[in-house]
PyMOL Python script that loads the backbone (N, CA, C, O; Angstrom):
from pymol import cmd

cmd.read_pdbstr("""\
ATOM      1  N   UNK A   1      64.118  46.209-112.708  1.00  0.00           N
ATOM      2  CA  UNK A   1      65.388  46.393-112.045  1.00  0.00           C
ATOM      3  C   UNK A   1      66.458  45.719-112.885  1.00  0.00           C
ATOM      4  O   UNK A   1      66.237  44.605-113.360  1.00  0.00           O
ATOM      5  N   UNK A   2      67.342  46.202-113.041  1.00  0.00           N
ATOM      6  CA  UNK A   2      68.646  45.756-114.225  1.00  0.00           C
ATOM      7  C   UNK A   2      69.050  44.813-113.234  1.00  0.00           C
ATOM      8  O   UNK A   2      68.330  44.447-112.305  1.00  0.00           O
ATOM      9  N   UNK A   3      70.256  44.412-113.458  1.00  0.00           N
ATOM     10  CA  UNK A   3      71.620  43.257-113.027  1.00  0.00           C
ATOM     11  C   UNK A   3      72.515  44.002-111.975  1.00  0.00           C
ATOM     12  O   UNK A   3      73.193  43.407-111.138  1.00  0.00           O
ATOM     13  N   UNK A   4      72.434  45.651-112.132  1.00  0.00           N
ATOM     14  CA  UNK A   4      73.284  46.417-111.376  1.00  0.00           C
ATOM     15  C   UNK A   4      72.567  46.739-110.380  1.00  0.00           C
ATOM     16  O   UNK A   4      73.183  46.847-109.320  1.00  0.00           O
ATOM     17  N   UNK A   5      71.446  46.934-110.360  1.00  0.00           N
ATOM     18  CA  UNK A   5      71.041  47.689-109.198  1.00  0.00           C
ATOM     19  C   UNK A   5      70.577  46.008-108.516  1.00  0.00           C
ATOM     20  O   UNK A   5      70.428  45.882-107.300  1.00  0.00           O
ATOM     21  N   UNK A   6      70.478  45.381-109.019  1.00  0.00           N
ATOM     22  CA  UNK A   6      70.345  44.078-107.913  1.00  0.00           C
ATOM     23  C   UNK A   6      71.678  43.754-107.076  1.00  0.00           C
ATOM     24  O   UNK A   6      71.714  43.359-105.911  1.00  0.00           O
ATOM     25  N   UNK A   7      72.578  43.965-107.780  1.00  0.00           N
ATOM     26  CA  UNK A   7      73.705  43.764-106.986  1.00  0.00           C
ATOM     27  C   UNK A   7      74.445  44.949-106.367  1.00  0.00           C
ATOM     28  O   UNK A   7      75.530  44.871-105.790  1.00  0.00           O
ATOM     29  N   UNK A   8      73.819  45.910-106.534  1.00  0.00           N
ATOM     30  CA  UNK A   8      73.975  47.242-105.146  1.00  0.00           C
ATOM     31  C   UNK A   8      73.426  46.385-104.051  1.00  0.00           C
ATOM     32  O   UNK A   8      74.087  45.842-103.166  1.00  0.00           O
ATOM     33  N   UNK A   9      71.750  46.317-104.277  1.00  0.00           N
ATOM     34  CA  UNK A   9      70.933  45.828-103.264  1.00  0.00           C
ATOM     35  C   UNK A   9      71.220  45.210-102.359  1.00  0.00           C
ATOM     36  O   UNK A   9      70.958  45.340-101.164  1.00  0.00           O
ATOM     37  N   UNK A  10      72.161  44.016-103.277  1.00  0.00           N
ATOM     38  CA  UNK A  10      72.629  43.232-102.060  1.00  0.00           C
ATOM     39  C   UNK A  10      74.436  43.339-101.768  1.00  0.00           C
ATOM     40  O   UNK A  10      75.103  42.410-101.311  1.00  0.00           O
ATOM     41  N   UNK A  11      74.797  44.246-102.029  1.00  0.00           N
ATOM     42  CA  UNK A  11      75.530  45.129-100.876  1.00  0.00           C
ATOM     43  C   UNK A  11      75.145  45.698 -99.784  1.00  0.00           C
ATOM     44  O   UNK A  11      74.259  46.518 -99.543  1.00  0.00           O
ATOM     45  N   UNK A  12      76.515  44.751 -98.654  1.00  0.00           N
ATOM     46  CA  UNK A  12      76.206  45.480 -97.478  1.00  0.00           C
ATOM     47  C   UNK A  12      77.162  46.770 -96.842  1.00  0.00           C
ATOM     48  O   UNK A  12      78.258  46.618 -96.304  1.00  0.00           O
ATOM     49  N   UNK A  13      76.331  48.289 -97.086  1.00  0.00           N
ATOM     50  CA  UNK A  13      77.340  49.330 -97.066  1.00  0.00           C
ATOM     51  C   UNK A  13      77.400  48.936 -95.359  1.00  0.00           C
ATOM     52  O   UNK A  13      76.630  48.347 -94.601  1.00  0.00           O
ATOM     53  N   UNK A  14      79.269  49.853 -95.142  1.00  0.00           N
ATOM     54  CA  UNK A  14      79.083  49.897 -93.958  1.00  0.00           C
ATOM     55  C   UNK A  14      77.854  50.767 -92.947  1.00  0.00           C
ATOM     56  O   UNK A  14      77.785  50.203 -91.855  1.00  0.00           O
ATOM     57  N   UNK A  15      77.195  51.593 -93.011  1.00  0.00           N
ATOM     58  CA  UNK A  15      76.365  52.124 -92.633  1.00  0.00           C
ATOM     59  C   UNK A  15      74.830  50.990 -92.500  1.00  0.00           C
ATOM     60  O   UNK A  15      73.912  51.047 -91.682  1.00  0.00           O
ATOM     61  N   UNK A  16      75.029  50.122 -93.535  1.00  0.00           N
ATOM     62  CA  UNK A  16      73.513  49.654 -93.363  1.00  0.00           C
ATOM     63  C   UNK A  16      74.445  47.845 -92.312  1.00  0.00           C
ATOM     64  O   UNK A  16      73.866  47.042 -91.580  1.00  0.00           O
ATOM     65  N   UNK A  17      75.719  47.867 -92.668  1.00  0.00           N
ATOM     66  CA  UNK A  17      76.123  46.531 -91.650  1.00  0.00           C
ATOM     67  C   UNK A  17      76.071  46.934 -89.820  1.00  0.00           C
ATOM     68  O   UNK A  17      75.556  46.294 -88.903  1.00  0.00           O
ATOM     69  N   UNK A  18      76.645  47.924 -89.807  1.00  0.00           N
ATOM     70  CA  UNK A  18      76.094  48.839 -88.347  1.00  0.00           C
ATOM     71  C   UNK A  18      75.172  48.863 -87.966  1.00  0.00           C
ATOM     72  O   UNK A  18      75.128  48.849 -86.736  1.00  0.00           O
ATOM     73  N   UNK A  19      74.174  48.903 -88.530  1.00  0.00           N
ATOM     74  CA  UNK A  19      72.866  49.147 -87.780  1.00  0.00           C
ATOM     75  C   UNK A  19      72.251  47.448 -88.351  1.00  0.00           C
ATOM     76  O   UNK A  19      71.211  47.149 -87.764  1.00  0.00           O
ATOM     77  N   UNK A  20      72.547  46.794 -88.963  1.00  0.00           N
ATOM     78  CA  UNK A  20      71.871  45.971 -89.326  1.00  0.00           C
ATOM     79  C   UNK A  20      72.763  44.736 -88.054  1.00  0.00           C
ATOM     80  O   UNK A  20      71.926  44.109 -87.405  1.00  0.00           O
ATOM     81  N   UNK A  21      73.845  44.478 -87.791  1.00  0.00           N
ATOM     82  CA  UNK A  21      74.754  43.858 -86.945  1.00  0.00           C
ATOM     83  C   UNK A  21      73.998  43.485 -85.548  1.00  0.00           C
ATOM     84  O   UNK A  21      73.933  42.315 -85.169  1.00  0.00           O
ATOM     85  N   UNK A  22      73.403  44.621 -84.773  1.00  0.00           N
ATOM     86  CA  UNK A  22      72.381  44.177 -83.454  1.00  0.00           C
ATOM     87  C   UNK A  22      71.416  43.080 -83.835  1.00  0.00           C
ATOM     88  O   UNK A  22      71.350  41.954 -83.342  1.00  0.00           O
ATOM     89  N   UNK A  23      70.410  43.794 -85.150  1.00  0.00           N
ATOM     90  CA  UNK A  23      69.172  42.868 -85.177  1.00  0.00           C
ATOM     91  C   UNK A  23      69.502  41.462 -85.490  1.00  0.00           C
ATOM     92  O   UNK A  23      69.012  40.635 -84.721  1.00  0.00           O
ATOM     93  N   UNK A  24      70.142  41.073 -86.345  1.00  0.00           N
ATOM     94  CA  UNK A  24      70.944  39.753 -86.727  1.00  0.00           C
ATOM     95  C   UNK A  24      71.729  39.115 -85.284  1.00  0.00           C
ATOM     96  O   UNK A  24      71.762  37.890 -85.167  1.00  0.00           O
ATOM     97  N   UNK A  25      72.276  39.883 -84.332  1.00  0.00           N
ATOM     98  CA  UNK A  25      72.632  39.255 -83.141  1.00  0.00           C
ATOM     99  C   UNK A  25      71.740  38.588 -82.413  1.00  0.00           C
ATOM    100  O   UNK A  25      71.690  37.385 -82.159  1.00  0.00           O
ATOM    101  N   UNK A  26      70.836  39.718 -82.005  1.00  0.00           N
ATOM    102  CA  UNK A  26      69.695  39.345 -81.165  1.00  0.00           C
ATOM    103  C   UNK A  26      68.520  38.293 -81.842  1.00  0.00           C
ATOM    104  O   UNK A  26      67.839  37.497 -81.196  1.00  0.00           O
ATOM    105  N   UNK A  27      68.485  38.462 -82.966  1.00  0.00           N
ATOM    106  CA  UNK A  27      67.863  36.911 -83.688  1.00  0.00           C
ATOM    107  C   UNK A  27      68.729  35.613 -83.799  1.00  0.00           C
ATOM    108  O   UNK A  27      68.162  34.523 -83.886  1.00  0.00           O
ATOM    109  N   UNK A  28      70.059  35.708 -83.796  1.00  0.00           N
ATOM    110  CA  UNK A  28      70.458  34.897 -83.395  1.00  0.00           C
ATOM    111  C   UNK A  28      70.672  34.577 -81.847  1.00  0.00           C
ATOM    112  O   UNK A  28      71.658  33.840 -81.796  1.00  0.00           O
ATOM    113  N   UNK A  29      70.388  34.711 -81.102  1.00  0.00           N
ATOM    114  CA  UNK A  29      70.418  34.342 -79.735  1.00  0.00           C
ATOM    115  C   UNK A  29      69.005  33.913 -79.606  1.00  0.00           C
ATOM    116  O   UNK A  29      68.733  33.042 -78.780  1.00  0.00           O
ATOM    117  N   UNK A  30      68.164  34.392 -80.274  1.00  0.00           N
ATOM    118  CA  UNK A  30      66.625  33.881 -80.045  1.00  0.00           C
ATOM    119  C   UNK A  30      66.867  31.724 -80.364  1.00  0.00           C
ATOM    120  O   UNK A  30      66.279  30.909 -79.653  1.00  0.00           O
ATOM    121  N   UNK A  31      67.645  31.385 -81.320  1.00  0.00           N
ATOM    122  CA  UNK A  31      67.663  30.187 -81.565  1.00  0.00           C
ATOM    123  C   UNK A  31      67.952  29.595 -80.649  1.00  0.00           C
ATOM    124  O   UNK A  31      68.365  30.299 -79.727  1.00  0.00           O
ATOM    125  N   UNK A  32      67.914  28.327 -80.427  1.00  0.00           N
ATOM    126  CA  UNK A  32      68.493  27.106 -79.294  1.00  0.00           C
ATOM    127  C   UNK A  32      69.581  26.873 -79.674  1.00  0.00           C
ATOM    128  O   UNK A  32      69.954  27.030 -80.837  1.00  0.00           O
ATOM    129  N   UNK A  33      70.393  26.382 -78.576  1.00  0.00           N
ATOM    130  CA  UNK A  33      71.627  26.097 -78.422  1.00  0.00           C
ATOM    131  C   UNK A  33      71.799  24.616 -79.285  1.00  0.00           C
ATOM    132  O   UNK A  33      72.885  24.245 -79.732  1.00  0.00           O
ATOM    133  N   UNK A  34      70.885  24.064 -79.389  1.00  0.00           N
ATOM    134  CA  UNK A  34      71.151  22.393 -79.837  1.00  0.00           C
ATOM    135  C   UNK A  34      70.197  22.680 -81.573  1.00  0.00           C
ATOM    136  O   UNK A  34      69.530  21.831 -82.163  1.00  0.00           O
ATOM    137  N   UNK A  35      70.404  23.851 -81.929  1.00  0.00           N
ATOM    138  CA  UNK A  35      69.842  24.026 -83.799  1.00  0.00           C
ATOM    139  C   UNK A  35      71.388  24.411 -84.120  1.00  0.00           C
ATOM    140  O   UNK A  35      72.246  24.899 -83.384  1.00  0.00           O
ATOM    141  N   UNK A  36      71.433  24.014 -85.495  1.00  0.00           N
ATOM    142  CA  UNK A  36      72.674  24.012 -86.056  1.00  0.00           C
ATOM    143  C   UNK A  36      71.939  24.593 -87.248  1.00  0.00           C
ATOM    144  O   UNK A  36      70.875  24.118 -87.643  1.00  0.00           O
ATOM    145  N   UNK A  37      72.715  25.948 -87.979  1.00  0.00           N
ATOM    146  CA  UNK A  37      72.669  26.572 -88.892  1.00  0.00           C
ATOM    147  C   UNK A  37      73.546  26.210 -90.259  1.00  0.00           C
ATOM    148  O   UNK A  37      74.771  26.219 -90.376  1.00  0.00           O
ATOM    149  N   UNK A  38      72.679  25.934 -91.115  1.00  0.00           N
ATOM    150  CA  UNK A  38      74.101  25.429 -92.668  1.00  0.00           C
ATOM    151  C   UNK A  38      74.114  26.653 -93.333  1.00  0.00           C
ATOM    152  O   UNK A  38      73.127  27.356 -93.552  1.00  0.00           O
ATOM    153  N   UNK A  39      75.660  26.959 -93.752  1.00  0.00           N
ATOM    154  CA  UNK A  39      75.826  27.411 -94.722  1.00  0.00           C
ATOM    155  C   UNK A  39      76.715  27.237 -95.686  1.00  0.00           C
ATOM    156  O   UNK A  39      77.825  26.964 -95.230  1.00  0.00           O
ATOM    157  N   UNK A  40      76.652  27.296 -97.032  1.00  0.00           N
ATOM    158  CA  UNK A  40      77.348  25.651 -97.591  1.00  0.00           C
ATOM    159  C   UNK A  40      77.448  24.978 -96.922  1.00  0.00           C
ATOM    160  O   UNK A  40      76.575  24.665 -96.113  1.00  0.00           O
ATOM    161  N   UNK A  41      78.716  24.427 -97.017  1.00  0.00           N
ATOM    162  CA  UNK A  41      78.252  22.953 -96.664  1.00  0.00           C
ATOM    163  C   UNK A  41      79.148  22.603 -95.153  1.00  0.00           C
ATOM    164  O   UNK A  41      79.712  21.543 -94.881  1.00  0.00           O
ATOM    165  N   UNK A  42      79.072  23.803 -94.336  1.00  0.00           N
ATOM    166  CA  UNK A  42      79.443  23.994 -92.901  1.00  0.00           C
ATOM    167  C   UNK A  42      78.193  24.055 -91.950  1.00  0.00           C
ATOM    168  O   UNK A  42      77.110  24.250 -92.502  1.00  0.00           O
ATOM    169  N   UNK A  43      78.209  23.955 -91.004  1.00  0.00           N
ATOM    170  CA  UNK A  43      77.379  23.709 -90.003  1.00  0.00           C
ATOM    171  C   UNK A  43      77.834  24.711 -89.094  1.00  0.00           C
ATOM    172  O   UNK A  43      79.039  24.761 -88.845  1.00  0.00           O
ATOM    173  N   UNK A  44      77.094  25.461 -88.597  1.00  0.00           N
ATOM    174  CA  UNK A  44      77.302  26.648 -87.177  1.00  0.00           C
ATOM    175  C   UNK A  44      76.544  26.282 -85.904  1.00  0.00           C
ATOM    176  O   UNK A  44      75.480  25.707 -86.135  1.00  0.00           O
ATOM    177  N   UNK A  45      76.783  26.442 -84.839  1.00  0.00           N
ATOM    178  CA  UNK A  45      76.086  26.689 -83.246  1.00  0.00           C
ATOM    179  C   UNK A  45      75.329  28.294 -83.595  1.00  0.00           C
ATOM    180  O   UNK A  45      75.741  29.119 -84.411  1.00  0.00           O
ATOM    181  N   UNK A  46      74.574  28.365 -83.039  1.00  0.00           N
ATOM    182  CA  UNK A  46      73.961  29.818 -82.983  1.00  0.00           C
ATOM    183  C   UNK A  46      75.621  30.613 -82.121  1.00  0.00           C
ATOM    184  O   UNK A  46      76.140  31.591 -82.659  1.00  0.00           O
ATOM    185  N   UNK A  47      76.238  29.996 -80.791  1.00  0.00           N
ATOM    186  CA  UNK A  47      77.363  30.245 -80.413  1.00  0.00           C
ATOM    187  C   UNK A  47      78.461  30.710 -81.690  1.00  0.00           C
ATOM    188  O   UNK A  47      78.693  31.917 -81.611  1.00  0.00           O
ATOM    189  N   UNK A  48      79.007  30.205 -82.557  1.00  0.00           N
ATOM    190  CA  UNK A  48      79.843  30.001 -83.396  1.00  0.00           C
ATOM    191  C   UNK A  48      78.920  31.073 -84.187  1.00  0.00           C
ATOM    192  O   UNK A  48      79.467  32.175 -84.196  1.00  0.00           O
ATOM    193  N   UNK A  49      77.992  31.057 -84.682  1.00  0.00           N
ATOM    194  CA  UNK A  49      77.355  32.164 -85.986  1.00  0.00           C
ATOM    195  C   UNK A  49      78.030  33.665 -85.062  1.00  0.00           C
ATOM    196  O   UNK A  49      78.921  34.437 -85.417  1.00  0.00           O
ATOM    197  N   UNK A  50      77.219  33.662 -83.832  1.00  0.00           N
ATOM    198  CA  UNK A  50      76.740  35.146 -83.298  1.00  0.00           C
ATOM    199  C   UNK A  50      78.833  35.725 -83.368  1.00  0.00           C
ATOM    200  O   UNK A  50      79.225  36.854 -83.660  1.00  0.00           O
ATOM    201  N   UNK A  51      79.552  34.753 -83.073  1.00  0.00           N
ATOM    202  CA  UNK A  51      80.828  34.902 -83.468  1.00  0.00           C
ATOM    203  C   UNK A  51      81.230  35.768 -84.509  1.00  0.00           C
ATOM    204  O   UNK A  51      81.402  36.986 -84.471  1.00  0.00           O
ATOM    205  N   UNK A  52      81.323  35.175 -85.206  1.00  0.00           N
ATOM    206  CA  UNK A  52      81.493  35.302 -86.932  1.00  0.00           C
ATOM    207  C   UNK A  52      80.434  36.682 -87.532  1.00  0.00           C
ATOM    208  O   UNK A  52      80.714  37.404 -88.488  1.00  0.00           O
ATOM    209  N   UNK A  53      79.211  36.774 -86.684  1.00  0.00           N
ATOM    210  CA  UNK A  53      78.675  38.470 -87.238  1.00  0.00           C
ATOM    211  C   UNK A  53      79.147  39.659 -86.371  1.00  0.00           C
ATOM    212  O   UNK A  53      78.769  40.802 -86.629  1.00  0.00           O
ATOM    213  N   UNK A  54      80.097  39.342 -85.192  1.00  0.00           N
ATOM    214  CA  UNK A  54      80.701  39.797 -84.023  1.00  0.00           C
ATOM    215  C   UNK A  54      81.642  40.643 -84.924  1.00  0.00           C
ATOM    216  O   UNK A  54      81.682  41.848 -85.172  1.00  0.00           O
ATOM    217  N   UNK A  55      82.643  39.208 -85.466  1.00  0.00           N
ATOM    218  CA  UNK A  55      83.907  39.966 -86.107  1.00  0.00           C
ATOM    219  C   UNK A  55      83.579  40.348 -87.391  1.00  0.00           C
ATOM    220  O   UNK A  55      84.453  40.974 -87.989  1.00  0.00           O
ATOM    221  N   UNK A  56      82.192  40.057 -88.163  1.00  0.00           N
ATOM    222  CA  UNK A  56      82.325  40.713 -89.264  1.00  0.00           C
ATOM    223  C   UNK A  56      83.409  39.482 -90.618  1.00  0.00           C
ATOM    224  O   UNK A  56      83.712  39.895 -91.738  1.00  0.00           O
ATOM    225  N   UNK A  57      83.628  38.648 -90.320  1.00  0.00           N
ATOM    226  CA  UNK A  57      84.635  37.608 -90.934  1.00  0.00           C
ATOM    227  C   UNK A  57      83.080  37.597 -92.181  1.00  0.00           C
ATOM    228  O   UNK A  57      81.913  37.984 -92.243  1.00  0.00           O
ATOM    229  N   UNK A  58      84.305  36.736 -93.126  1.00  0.00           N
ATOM    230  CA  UNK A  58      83.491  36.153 -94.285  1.00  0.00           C
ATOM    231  C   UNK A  58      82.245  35.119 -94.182  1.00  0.00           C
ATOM    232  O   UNK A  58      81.279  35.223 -94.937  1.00  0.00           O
ATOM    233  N   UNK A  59      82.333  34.235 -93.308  1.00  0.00           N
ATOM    234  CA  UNK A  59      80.720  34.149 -92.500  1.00  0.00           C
ATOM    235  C   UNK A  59      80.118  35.124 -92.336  1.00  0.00           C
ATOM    236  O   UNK A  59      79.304  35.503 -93.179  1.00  0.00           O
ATOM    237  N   UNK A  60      80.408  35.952 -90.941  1.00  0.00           N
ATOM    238  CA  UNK A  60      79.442  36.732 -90.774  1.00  0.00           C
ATOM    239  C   UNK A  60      78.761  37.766 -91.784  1.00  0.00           C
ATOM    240  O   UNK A  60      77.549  37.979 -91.735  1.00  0.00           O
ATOM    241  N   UNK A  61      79.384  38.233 -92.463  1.00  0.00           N
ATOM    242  CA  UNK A  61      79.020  39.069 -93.479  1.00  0.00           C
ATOM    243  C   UNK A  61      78.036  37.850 -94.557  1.00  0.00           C
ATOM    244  O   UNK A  61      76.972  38.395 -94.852  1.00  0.00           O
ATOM    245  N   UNK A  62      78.112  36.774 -95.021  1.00  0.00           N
ATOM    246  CA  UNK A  62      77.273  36.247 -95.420  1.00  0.00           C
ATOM    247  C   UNK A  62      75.611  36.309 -95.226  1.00  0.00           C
ATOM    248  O   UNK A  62      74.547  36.646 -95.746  1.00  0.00           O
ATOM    249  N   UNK A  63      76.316  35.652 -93.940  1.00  0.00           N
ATOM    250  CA  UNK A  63      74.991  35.396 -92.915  1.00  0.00           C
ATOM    251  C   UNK A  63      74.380  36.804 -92.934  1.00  0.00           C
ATOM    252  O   UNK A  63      73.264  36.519 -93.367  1.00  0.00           O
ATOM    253  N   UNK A  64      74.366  38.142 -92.753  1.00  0.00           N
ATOM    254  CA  UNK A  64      74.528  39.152 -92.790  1.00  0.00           C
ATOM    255  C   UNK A  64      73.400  39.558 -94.065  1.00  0.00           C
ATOM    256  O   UNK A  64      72.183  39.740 -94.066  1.00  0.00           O
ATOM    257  N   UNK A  65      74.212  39.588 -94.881  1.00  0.00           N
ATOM    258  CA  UNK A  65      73.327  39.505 -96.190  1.00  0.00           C
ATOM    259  C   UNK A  65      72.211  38.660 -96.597  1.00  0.00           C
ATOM    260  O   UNK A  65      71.444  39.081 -97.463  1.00  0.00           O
ATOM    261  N   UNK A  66      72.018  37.415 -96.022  1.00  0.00           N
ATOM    262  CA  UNK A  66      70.907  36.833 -96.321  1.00  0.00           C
ATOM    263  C   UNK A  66      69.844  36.926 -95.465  1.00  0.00           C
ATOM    264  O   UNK A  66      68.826  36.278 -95.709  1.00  0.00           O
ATOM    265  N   UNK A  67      69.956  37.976 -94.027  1.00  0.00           N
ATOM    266  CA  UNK A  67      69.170  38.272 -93.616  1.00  0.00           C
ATOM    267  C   UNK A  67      68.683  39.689 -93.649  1.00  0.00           C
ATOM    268  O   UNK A  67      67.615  40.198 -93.310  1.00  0.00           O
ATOM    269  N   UNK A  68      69.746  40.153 -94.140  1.00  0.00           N
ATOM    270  CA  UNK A  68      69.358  41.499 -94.927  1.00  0.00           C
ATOM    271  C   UNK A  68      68.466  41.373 -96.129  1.00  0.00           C
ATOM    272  O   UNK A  68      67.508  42.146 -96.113  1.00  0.00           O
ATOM    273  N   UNK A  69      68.564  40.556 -97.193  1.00  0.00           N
ATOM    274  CA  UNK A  69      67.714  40.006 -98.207  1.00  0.00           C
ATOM    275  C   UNK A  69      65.989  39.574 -97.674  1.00  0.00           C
ATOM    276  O   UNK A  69      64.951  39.797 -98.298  1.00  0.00           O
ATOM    277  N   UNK A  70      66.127  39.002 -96.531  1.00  0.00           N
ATOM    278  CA  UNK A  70      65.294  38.499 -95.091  1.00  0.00           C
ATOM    279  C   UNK A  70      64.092  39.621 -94.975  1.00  0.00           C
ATOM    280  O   UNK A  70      62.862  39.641 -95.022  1.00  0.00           O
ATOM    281  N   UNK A  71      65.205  40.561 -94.790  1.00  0.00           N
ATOM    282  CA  UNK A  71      63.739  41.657 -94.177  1.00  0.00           C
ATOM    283  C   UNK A  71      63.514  42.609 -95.259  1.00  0.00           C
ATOM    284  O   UNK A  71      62.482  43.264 -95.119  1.00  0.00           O
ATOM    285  N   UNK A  72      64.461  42.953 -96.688  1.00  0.00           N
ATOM    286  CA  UNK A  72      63.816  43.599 -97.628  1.00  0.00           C
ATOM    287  C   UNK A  72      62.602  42.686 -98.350  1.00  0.00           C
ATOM    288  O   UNK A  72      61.648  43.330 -98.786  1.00  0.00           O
ATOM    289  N   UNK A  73      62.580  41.158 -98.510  1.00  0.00           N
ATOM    290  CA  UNK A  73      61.566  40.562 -99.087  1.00  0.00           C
ATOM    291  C   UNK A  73      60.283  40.559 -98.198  1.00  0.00           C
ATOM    292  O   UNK A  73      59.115  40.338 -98.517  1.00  0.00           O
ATOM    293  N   UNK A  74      60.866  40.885 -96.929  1.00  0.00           N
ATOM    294  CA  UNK A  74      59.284  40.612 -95.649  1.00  0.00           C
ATOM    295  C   UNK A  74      58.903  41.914 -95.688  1.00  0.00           C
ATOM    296  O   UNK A  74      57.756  42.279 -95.429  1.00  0.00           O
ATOM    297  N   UNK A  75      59.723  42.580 -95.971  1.00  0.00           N
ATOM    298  CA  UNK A  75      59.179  44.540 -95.923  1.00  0.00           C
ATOM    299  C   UNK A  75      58.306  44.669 -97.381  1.00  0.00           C
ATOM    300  O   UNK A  75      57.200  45.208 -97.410  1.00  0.00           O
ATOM    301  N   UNK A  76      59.049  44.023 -98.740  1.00  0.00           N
ATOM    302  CA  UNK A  76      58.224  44.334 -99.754  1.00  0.00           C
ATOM    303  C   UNK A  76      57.041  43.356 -99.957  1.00  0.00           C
ATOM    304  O   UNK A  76      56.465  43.467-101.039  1.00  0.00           O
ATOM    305  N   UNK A  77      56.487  42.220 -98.920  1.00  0.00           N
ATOM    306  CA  UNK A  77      55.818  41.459 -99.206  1.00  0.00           C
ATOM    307  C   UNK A  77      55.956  40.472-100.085  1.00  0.00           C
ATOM    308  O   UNK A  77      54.945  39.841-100.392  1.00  0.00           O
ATOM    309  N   UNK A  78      57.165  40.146-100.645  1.00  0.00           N
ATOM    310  CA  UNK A  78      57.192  39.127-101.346  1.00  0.00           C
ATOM    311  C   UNK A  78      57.523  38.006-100.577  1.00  0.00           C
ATOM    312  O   UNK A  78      57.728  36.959-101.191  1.00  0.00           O
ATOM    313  N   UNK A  79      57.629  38.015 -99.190  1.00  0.00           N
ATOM    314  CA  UNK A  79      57.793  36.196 -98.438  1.00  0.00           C
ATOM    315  C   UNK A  79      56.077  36.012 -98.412  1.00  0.00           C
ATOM    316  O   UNK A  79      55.662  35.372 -97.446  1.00  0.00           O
ATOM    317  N   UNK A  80      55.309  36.386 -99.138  1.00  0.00           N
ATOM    318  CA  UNK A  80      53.864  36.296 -98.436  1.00  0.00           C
ATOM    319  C   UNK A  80      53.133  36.426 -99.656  1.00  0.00           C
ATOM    320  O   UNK A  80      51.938  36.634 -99.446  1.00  0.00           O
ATOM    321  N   UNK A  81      53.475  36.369-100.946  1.00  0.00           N
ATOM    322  CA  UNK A  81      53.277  36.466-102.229  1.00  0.00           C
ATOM    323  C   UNK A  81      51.821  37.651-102.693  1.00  0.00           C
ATOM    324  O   UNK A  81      50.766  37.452-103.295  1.00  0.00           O
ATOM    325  N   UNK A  82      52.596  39.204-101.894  1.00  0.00           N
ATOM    326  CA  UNK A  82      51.719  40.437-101.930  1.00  0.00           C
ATOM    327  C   UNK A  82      52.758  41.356-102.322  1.00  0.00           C
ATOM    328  O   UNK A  82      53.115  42.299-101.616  1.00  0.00           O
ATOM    329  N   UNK A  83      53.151  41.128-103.243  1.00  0.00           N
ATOM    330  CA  UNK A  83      54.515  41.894-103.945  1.00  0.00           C
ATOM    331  C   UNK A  83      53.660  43.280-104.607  1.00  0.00           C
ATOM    332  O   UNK A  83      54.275  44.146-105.230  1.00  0.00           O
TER     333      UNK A  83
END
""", "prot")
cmd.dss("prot")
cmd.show_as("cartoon", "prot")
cmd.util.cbc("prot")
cmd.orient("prot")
């Protein structure tokens, strides 16, 4: 895989943020209210995250992408080192 098509990959088209926006909600509500999420060097409430992937803001779209990254590595087997 080149440099380009890695960074398609991890583009999030609008079509794959739409459908990807529920599952990322509803995993975030699975967390407890008293876990705090880092990203740099900010701290989120699961309250405050589910926010921020609500409106789609520069958080959420982060957050967004690294759980998009999340389920292409658990789909290709590489969180489980069966790549």
């Amino acid at each position: 895989m080149t440099n380009n098509n890695a960074k398609q990959e991890d583009e999030l088209t609008p079509e794959i943020e739409k459908r990807l926006k529920p599952i990322v909600i509803a995993n975030i509500r699975t967390i407890p209210d008293d876990i705090f999420i880092s990203l740099g060097n900010q701290e989120y409430s699961p309250k405050d995250l589910e926010k921020h992937v609500e409106e789609s803001d520069e958080t959420g779209i982060e957050f967004m992408k690294m759980h998009w990254q999340y389920l292409r590595d658990a789909a290709a087997g590489t969180l489980y080192g069966h790549e």
